[in-house]
MARNU-288293 format. One record per residue (C-alpha): x, y, z. Coordinates in steps of 0.5 Angstrom, whole numbers, always signed. Example, Ala and Ser with C-alpha at 12.3 -4.5 7.8 and 13.67 -1.06 7.14 Angstrom:
BEGIN
ATOM | xx | yy | zz
ATOM | +25 | -9 | +16
ATOM | +27 | -2 | +14
END
This chain:
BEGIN
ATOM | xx | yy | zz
ATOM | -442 | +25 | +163
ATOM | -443 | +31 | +159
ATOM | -442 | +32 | +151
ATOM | -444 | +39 | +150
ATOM | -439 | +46 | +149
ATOM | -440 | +49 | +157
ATOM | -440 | +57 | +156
ATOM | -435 | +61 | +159
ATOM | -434 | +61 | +166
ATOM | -436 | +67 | +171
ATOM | -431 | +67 | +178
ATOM | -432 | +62 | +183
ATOM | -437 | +63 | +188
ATOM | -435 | +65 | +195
ATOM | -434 | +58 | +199
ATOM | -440 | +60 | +204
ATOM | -445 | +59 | +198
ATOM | -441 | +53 | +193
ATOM | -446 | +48 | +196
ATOM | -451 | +51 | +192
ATOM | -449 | +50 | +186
ATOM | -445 | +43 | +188
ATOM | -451 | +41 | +191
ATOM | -456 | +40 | +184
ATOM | -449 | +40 | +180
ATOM | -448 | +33 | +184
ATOM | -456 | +30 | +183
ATOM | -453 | +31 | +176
ATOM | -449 | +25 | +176
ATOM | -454 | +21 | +181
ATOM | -459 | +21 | +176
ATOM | -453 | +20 | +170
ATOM | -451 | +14 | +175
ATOM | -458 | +11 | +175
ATOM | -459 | +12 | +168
ATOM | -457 | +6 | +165
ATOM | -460 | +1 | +169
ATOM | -466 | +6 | +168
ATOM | -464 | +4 | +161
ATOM | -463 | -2 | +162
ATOM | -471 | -4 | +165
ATOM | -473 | +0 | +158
ATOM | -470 | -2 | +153
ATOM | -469 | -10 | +150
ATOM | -465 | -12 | +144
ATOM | -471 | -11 | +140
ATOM | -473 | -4 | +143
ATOM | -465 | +0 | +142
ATOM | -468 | +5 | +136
ATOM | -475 | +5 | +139
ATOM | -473 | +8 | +146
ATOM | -468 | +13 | +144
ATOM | -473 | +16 | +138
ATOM | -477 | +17 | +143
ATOM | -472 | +20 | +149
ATOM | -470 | +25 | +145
ATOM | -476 | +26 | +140
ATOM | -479 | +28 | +147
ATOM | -473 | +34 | +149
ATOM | -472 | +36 | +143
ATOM | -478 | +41 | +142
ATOM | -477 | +44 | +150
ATOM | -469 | +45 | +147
ATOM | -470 | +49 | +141
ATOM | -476 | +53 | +143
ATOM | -472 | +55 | +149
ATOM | -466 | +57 | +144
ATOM | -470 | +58 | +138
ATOM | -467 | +65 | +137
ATOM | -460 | +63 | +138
ATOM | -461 | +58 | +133
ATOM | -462 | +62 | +127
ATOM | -456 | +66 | +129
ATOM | -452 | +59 | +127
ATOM | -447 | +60 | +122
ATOM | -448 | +55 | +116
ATOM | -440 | +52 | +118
ATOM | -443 | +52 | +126
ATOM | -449 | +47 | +124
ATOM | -444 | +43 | +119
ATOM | -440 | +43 | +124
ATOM | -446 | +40 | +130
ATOM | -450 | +36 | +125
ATOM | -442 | +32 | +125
ATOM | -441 | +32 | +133
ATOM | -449 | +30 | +132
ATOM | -446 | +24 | +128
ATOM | -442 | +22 | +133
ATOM | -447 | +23 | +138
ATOM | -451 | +19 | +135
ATOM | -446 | +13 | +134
ATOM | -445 | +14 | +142
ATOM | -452 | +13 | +145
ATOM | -453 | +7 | +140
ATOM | -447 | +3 | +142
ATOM | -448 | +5 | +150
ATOM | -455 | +3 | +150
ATOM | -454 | -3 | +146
ATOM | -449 | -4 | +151
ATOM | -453 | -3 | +157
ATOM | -458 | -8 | +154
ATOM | -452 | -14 | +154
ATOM | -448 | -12 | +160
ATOM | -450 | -10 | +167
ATOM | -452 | -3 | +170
ATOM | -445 | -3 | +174
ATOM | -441 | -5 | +169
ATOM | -443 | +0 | +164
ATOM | -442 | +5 | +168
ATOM | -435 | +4 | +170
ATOM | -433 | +3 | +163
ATOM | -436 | +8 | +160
ATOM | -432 | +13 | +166
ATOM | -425 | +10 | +162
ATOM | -427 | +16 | +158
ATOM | -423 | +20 | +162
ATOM | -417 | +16 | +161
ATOM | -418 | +15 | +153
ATOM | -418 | +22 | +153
ATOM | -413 | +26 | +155
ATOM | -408 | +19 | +152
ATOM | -412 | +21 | +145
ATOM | -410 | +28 | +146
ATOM | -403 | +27 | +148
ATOM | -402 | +21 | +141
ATOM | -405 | +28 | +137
ATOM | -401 | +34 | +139
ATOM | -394 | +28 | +140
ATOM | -393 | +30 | +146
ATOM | -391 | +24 | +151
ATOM | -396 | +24 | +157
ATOM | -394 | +24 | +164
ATOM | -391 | +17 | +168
ATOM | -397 | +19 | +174
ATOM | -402 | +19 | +168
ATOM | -399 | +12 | +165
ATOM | -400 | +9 | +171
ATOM | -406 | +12 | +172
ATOM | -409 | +8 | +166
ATOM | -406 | +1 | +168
ATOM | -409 | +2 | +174
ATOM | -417 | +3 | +171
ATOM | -416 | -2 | +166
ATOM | -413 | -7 | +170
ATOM | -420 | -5 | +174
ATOM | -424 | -6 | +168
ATOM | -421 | -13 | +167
ATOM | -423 | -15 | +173
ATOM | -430 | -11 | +174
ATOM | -432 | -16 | +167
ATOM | -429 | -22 | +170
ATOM | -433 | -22 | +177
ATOM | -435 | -29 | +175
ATOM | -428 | -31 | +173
ATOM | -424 | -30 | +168
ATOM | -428 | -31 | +161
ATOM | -428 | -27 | +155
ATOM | -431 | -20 | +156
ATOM | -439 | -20 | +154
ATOM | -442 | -16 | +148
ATOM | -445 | -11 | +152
ATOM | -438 | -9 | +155
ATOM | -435 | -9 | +149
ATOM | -440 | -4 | +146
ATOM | -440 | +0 | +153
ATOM | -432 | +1 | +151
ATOM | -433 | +2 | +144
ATOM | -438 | +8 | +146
ATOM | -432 | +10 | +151
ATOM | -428 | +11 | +146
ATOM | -433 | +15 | +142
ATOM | -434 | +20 | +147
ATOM | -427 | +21 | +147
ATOM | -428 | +22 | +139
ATOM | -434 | +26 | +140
ATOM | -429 | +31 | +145
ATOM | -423 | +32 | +141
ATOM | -428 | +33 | +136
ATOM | -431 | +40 | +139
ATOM | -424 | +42 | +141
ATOM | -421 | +42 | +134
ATOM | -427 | +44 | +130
ATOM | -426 | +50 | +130
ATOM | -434 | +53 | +127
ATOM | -437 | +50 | +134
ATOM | -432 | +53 | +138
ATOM | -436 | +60 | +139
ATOM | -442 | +58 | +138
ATOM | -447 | +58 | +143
ATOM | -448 | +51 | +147
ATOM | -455 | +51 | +147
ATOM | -455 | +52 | +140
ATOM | -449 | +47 | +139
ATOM | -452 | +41 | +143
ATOM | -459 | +42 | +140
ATOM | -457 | +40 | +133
ATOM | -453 | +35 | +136
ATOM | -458 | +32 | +138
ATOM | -463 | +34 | +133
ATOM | -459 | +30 | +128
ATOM | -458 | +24 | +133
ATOM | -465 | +23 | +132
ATOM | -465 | +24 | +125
ATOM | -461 | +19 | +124
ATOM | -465 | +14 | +129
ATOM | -471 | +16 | +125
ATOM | -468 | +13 | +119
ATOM | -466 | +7 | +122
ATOM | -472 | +6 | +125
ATOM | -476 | +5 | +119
ATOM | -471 | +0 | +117
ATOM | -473 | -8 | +116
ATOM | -469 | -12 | +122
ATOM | -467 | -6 | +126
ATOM | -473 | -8 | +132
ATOM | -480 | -5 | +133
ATOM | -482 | +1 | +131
ATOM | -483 | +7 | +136
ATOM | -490 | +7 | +136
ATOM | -490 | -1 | +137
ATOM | -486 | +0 | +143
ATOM | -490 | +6 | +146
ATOM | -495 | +2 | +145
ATOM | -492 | -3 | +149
ATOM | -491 | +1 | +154
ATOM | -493 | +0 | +161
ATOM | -493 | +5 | +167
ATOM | -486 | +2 | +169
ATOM | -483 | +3 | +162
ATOM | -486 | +10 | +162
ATOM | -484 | +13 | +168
ATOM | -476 | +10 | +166
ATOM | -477 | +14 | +159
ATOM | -480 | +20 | +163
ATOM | -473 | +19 | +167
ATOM | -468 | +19 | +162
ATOM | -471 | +23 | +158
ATOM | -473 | +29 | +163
ATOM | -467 | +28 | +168
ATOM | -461 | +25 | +165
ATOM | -462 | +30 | +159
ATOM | -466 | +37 | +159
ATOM | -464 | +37 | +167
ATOM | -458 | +35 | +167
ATOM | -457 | +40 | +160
ATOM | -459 | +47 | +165
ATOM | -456 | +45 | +171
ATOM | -449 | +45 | +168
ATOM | -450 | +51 | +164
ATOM | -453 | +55 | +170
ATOM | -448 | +51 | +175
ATOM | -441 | +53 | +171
ATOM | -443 | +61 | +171
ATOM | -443 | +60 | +179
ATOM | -437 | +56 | +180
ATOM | -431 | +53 | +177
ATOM | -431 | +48 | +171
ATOM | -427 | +45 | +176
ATOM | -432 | +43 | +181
ATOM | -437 | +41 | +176
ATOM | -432 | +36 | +172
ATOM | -430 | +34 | +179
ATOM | -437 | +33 | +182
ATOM | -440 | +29 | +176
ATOM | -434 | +25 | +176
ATOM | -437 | +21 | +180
ATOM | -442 | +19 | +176
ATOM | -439 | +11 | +176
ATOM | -440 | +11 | +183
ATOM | -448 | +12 | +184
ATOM | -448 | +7 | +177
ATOM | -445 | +2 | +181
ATOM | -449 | +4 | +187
ATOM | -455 | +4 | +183
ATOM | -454 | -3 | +180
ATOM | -453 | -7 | +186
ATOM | -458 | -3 | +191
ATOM | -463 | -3 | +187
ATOM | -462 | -8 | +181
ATOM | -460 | -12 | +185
ATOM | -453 | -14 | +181
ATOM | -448 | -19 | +184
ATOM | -440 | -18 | +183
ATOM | -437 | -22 | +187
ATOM | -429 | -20 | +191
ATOM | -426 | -19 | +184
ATOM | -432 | -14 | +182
ATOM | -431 | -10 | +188
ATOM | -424 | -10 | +187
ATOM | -425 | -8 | +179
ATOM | -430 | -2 | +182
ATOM | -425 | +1 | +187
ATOM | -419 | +0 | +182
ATOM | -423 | +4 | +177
ATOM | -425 | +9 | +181
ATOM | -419 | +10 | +184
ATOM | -415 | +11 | +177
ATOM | -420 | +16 | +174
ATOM | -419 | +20 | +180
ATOM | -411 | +19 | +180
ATOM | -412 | +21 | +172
ATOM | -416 | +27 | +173
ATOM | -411 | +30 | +178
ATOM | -405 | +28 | +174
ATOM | -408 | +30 | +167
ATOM | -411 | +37 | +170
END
């Protein structure tokens, strides 16, 4: 799921020639679904800092090289403006991989596509306007979804790791009304825009890094690293972020924003897909139940809020 500004769209492209950008717009939410159990196989309770300094800090110089022009163009509102959404994103990346680490990939995936609910309910609650019955419903049936999704073992208090995932679910939707109603952020440049959000996320990591009690240090983890680890940080770091990053920003010139939103809506799927196809996670009938529940009410939701 995407927390960058998207630029302005061009028209739809004709029918014939949607698929071609359907097509790597979808392998987005593929490897967005297959980030968390990527993260999960990197990432320990003692590795959370280590890995996301080393994620990000490797994408970083690739994205401001590419816009370095247009970085310098930034107002001094804009990068206040990003160095907050940057905060925020911060606080996102951390309760998800913290979460990832304490909960399974399935569920960290599905939950986390609450988002889409939380965000439209937050923006109704901020403008004082009554959301839609459809949309309500849409809500309890996610929900109920997610009640379900956690309890695949029987009903028992909901682990850590889901409670961070649902945290980070609402930090996102923070983070979107943020970059709606910051208005400096609003004409700046998404790359630029997503550039120093991310260059103040790894500040942040940085700092706490050199903390006492907050885990190994970065190098200490590289340092540990074997070639299994190193491929799963290459994925997250070249796919789910630099990939993902320039294939939105080529799709929505080539397509409606629309389609985009839509086709990486299903980026739950291929998270629950990945976990129990590859990693081998069990839900049991109620699980299954949850994963169609959740599903279906971010569908419904989408629909009834656009």
């Amino acid at each position: 799921m995407s927390t960058i500004a998207a630029p302005a769209p061009a028209p739809a492209a004709a029918p014939r020639r949607a698929w071609l950008a359907d097509l790597p717009v979808l392998l987005v939410a593929v490897v967005w679904g297959g980030s968390y159990l990527a993260a999960k196989g990197v990432t320990t309770t003692h590795t959370v800092i280590a890995v996301l300094v080393l994620r990000f800090a490797l994408v970083l110089p690739v994205l401001a090289v590419a816009g370095r022009r247009r970085l310098r163009a930034l107002t001094p509102a804009q990068l206040r403006g990003a160095g907050v959404l940057g905060l925020v994103l911060g606080g996102i990346f951390l309760l998800e991989t913290y979460g990832v680490v304490h909960t399974s990939a399935t569920n960290a995936g599905l939950i986390i596509s609450l988002t889409m609910i939380f965000t439209p309910l937050a923006e109704s609650a901020v403008r004082r306007r009554a959301p839609s019955p459809a949309f309500l419903g849409a809500a309890a049936v996610s929900v109920s979804g997610v009640v379900l999704l956690t309890q695949g073992a029987g009903f028992t208090t909901p682990s850590l790791g889901d409670l961070l995932i649902l945290g980070a679910a609402l930090a996102r939707t923070v983070h979107v009304l943020l970059m709606a109603r910051i208005k400096a952020v609003q004409e700046a440049d998404s790359l630029s825009l997503t550039t120093v959000q991310l260059g103040t996320a790894v500040a942040v990591f940085a700092v706490l890094a050199l903390l006492p009690g907050t885990g190994a240090s970065p190098w200490a983890a590289a340092a540990d690293f074997g070639a299994a680890e190193w491929a799963g940080l290459a994925f997250l770091s070249v796919f789910c972020t630099l990939f993902a990053f320039f294939v939105q920003m080529w799709a929505v010139r080539r397509t409606s924003p629309s389609r985009v939103s839509l086709l990486l809506g299903t980026e739950p799927l291929w998270a629950a897909a990945a976990g129990i196809a590859i990693g081998g996670e069990r839900l049991g009938a109620a699980g299954f139940a949850g994963v169609a529940l959740v599903l279906a009410g971010t569908a419904w939701g989408r629909r009834a809020a656009g």
